[in-house]
C-alpha positions as a Python dict, from the first residue, in 0.01 Angstrom:
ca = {
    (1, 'X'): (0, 0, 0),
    (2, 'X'): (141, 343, -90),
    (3, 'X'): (216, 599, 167),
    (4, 'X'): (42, 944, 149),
    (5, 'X'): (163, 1262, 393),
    (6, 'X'): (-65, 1495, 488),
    (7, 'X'): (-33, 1782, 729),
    (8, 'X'): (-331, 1867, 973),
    (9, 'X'): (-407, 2174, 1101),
    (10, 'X'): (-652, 2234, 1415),
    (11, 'X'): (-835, 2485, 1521),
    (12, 'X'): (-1020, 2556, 1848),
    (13, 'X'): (-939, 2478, 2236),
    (14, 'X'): (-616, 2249, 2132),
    (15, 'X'): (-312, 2393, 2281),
    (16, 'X'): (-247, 2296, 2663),
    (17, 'X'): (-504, 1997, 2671),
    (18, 'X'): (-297, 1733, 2596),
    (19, 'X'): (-323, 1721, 2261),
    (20, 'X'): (31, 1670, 2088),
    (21, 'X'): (97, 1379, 2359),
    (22, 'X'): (-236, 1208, 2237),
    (23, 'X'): (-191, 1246, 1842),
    (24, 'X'): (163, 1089, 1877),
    (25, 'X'): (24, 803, 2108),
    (26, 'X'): (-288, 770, 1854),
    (27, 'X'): (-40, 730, 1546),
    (28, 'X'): (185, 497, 1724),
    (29, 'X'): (-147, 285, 1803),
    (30, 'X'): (-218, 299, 1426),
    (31, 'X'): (159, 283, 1252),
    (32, 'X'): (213, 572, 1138),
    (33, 'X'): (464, 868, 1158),
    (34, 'X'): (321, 1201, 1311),
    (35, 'X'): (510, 1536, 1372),
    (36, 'X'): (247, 1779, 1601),
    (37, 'X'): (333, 2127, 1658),
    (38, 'X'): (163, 2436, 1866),
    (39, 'X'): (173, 2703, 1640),
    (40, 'X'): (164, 3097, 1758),
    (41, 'X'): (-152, 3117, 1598),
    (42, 'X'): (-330, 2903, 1915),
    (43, 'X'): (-362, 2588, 1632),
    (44, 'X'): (-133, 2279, 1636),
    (45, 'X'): (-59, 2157, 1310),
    (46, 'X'): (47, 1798, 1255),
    (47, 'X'): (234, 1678, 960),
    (48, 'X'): (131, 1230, 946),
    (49, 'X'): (256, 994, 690),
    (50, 'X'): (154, 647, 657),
    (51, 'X'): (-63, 405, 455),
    (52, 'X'): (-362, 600, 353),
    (53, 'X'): (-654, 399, 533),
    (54, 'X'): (-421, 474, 900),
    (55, 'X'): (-359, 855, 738),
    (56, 'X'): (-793, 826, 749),
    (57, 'X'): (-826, 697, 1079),
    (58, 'X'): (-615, 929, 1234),
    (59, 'X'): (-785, 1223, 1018),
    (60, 'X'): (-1078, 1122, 1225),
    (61, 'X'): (-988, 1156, 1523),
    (62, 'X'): (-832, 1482, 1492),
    (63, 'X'): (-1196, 1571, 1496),
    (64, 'X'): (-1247, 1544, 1804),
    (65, 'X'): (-871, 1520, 1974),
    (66, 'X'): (-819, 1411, 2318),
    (67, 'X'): (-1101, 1452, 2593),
    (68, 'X'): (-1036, 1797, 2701),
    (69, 'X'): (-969, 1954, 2364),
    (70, 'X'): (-1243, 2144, 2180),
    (71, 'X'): (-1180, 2127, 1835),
    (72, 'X'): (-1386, 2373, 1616),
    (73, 'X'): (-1231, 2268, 1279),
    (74, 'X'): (-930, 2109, 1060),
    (75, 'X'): (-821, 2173, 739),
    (76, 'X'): (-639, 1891, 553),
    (77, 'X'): (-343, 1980, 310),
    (78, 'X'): (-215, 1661, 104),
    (79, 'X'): (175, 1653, 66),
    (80, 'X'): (417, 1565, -225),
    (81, 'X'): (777, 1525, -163),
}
């Protein structure tokens, strides 16, 4: 299966709630490589590469982050090397 690399960018209540600890912990879980940062902008912004169904998955749950985040949006940016 070919691997894709996307970065993620998140908007809302997502910096200081545990957020970069859970989306490396949530790509190990699924196999894939993730980079978070916070950004100065209040956003984290995660670059993931991987097979394209984990990529999904972990799309997903970016939704929604960890427990205490509040995530109001994402926007999705596909990557070529």
């Amino acid at each position: 299966m070919a691997l894709i690399k996307v970065k993620i960018k998140i908007y809302g209540i997502v910096q200081g709630v545990f957020f970069r600890v859970s989306a490396v912990d949530k790509a190990n879980e699924l196999g894939i490589a993730c980079e978070p940062k916070n950004m100065p902008d209040n956003t984290i912004e995660i670059v993931v590469e991987g097979n394209e169904e984990n990529v999904s998955r972990f799309t997903e749950w970016c939704k929604t982050g960890p427990n205490l985040a509040k995530v109001e949006k994402i926007e999705v940016i596909h990557e070529t090397d």
